[in-house]
N, CA, C and O atoms as a GROMACS GRO file, in nm:
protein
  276
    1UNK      N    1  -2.864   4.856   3.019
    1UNK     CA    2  -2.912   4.739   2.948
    1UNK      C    3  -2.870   4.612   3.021
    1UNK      O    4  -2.750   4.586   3.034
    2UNK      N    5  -2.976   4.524   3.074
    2UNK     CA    6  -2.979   4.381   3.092
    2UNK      C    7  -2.834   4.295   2.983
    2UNK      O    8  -2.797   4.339   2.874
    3UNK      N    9  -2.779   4.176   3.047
    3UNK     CA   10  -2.676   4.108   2.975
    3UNK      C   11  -2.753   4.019   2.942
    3UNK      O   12  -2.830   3.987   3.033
    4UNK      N   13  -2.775   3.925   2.783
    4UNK     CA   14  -2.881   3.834   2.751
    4UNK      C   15  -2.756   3.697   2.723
    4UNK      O   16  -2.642   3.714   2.679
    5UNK      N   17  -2.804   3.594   2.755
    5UNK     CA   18  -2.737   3.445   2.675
    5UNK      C   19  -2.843   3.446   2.553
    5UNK      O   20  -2.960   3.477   2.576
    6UNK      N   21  -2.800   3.412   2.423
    6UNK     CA   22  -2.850   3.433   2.345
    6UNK      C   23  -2.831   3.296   2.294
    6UNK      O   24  -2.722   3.240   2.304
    7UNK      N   25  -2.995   3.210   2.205
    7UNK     CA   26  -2.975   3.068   2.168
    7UNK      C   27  -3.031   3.128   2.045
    7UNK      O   28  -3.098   3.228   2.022
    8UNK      N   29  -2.968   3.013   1.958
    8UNK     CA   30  -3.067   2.997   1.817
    8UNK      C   31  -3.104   2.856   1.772
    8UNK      O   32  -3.042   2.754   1.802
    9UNK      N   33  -3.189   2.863   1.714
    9UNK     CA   34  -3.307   2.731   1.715
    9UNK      C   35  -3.223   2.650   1.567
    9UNK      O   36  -3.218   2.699   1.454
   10UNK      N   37  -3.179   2.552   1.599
   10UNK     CA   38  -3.129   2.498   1.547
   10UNK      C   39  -3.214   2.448   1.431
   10UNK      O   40  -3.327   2.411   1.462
   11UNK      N   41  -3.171   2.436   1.265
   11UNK     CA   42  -3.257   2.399   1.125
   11UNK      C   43  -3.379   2.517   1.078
   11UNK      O   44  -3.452   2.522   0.979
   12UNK      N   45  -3.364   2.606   1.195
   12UNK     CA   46  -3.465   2.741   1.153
   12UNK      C   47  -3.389   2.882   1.183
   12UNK      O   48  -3.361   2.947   1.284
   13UNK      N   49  -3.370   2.895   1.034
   13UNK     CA   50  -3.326   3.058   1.022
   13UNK      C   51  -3.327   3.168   1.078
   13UNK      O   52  -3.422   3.241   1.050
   14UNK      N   53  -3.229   3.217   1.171
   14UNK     CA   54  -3.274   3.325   1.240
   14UNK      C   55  -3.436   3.384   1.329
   14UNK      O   56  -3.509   3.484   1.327
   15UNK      N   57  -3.428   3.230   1.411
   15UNK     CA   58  -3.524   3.238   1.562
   15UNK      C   59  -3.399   3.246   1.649
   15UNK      O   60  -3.285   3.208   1.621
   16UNK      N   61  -3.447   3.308   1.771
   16UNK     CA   62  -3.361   3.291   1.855
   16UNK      C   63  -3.448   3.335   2.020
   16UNK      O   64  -3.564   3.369   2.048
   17UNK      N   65  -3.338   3.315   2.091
   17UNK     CA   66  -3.417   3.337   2.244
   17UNK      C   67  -3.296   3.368   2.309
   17UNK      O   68  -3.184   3.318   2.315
   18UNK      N   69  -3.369   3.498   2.368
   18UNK     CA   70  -3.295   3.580   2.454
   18UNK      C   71  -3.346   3.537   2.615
   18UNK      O   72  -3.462   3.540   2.656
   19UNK      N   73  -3.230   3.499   2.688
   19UNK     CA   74  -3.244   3.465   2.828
   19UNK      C   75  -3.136   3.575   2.926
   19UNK      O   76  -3.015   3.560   2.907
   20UNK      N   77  -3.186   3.692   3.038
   20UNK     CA   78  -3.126   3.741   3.056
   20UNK      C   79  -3.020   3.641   3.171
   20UNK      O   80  -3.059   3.533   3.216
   21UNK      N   81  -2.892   3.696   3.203
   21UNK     CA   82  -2.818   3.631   3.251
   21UNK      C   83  -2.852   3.584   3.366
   21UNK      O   84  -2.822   3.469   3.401
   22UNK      N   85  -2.918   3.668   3.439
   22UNK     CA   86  -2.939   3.696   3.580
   22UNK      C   87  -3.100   3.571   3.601
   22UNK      O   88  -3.142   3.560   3.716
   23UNK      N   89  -3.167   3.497   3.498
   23UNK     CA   90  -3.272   3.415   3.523
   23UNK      C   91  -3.235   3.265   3.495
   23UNK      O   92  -3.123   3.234   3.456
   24UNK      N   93  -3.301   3.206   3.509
   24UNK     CA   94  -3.340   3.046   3.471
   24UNK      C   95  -3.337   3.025   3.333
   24UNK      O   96  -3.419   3.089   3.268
   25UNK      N   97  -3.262   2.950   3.274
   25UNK     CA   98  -3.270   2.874   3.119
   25UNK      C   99  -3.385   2.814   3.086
   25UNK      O  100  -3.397   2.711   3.153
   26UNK      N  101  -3.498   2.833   2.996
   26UNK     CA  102  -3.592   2.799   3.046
   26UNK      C  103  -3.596   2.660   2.956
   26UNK      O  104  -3.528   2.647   2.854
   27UNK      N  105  -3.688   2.556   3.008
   27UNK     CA  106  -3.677   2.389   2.997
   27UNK      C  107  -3.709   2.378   2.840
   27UNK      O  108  -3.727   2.264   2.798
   28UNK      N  109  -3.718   2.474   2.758
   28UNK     CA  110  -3.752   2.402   2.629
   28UNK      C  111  -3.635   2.434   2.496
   28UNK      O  112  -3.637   2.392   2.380
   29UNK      N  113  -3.546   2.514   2.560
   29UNK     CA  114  -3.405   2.534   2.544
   29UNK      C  115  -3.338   2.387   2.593
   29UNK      O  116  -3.299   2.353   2.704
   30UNK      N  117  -3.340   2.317   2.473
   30UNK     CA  118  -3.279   2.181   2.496
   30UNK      C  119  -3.143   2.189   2.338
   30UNK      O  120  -3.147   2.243   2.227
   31UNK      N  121  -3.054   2.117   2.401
   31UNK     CA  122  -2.932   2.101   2.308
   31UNK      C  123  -2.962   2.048   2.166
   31UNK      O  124  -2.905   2.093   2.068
   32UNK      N  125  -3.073   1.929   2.157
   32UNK     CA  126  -3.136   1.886   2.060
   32UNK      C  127  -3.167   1.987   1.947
   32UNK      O  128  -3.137   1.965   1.830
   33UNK      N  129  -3.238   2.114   1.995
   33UNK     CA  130  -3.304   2.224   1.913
   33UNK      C  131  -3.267   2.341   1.921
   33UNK      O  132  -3.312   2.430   1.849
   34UNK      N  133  -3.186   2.357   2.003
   34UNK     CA  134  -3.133   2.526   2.064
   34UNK      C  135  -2.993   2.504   2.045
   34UNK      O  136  -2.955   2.391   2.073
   35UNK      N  137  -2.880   2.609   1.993
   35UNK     CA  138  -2.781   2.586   2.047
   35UNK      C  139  -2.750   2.726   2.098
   35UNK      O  140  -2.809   2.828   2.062
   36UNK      N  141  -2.646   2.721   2.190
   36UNK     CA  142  -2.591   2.863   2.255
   36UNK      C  143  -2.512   2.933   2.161
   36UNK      O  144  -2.414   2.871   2.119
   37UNK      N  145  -2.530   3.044   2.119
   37UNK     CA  146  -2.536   3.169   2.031
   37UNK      C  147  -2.443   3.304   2.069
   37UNK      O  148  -2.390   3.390   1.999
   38UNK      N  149  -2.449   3.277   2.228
   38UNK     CA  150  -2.324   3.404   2.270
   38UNK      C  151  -2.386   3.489   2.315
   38UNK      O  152  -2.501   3.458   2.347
   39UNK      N  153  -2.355   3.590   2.333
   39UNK     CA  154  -2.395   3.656   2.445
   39UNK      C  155  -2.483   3.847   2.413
   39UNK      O  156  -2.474   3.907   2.306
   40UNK      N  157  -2.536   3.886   2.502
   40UNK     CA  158  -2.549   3.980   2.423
   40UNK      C  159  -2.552   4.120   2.519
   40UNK      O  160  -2.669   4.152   2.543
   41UNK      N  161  -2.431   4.226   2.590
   41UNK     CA  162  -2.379   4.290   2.672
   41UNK      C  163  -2.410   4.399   2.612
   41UNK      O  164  -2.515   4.452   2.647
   42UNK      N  165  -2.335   4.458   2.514
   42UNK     CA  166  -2.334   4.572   2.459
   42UNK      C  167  -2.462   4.664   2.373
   42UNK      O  168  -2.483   4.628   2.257
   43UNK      N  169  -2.536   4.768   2.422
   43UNK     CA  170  -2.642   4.808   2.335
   43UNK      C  171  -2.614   4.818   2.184
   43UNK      O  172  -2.707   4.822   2.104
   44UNK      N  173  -2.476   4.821   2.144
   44UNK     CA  174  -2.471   4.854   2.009
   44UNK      C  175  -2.519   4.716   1.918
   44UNK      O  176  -2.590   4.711   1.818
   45UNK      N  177  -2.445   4.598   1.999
   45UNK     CA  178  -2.478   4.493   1.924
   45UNK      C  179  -2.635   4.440   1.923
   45UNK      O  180  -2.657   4.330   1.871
   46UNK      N  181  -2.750   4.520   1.984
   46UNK     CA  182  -2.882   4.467   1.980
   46UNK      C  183  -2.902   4.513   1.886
   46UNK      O  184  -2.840   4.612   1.846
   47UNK      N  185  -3.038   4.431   1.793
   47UNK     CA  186  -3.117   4.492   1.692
   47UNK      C  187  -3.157   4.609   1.710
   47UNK      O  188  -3.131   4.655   1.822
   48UNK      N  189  -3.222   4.687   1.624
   48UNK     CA  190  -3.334   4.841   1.716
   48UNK      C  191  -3.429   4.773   1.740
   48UNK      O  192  -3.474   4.682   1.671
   49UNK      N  193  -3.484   4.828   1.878
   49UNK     CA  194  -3.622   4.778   1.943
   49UNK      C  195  -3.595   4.688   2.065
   49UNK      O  196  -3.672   4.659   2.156
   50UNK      N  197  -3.465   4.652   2.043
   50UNK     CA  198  -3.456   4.459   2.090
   50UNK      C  199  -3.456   4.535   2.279
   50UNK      O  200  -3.490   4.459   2.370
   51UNK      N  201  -3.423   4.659   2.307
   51UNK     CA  202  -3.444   4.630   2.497
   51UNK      C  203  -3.574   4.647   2.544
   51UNK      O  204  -3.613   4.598   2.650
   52UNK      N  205  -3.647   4.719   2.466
   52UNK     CA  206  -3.795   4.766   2.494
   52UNK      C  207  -3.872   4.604   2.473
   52UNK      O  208  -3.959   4.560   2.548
   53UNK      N  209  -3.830   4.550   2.383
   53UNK     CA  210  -3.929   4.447   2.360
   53UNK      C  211  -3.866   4.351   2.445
   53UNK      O  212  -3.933   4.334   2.547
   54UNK      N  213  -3.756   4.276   2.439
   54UNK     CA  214  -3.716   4.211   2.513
   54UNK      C  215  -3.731   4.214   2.714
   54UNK      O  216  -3.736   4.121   2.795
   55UNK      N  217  -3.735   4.408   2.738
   55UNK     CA  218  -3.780   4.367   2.881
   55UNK      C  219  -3.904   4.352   2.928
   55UNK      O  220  -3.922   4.311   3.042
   56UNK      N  221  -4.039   4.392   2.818
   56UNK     CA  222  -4.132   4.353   2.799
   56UNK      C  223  -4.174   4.188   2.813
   56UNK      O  224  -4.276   4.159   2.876
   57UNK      N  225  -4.115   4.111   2.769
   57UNK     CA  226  -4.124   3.982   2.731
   57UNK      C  227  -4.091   3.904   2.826
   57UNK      O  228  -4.164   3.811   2.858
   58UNK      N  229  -3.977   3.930   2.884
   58UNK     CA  230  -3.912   3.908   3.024
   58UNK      C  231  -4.001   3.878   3.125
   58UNK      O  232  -4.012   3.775   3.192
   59UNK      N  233  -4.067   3.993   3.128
   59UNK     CA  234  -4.140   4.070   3.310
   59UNK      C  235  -4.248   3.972   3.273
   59UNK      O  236  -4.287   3.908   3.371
   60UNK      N  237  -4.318   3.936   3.139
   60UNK     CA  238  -4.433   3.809   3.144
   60UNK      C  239  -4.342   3.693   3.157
   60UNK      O  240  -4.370   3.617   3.250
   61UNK      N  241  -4.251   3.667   3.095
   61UNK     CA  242  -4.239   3.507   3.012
   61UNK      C  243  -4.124   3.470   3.118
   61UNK      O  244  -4.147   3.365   3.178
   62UNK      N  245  -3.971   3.555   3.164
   62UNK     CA  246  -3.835   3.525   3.156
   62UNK      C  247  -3.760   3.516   3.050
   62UNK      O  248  -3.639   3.502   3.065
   63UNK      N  249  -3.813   3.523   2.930
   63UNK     CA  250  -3.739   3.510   2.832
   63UNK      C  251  -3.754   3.626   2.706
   63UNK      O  252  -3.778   3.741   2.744
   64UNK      N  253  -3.743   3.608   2.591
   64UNK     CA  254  -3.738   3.703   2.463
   64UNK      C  255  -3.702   3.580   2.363
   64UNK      O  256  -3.597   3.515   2.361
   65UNK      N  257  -3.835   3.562   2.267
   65UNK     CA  258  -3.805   3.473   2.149
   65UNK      C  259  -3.851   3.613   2.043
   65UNK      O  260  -3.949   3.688   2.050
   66UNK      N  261  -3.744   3.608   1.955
   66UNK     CA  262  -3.746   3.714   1.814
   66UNK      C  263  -3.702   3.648   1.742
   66UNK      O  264  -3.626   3.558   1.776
   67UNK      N  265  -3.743   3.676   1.596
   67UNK     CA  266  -3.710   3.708   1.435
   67UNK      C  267  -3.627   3.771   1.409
   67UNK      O  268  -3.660   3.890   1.401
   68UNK      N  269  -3.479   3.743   1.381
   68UNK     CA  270  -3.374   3.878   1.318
   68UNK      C  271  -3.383   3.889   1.208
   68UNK      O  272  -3.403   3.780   1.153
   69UNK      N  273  -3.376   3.974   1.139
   69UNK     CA  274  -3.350   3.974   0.980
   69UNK      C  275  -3.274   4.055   0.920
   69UNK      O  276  -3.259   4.048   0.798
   0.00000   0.00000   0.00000
């Protein structure tokens, strides 16, 4: 499993964006609306689903924006 920096969208409930370590922060991850969230190393601590979709999302975007609930 990929190591993710993990942001959450600041005034909205559990959005967040997964940036793997190893890429670019991408420009709309601003301090204003995003804040840094910590990190995310270990498979246990991902949601279910979250590497399949997340390296999916990646290989188009660089990034992973999800819904936790």
């Amino acid at each position: 499993m990929r190591a993710y920096n993990l942001f959450r969208r600041k005034g909205v409930n559990a959005v967040y964006c997964a940036v793997p370590e190893d890429c670019a922060v991408p420009r709309f991850l601003t301090t204003n609306t995003w804040a840094f969230s910590g990190k995310i190393h270990e498979p246990a601590a991902t949601p279910i689903g979250f590497d399949e979709a997340a390296d999916t999302s990646v290989r188009f975007n660089g990034f992973y924006l999800f819904h936790a609930f």
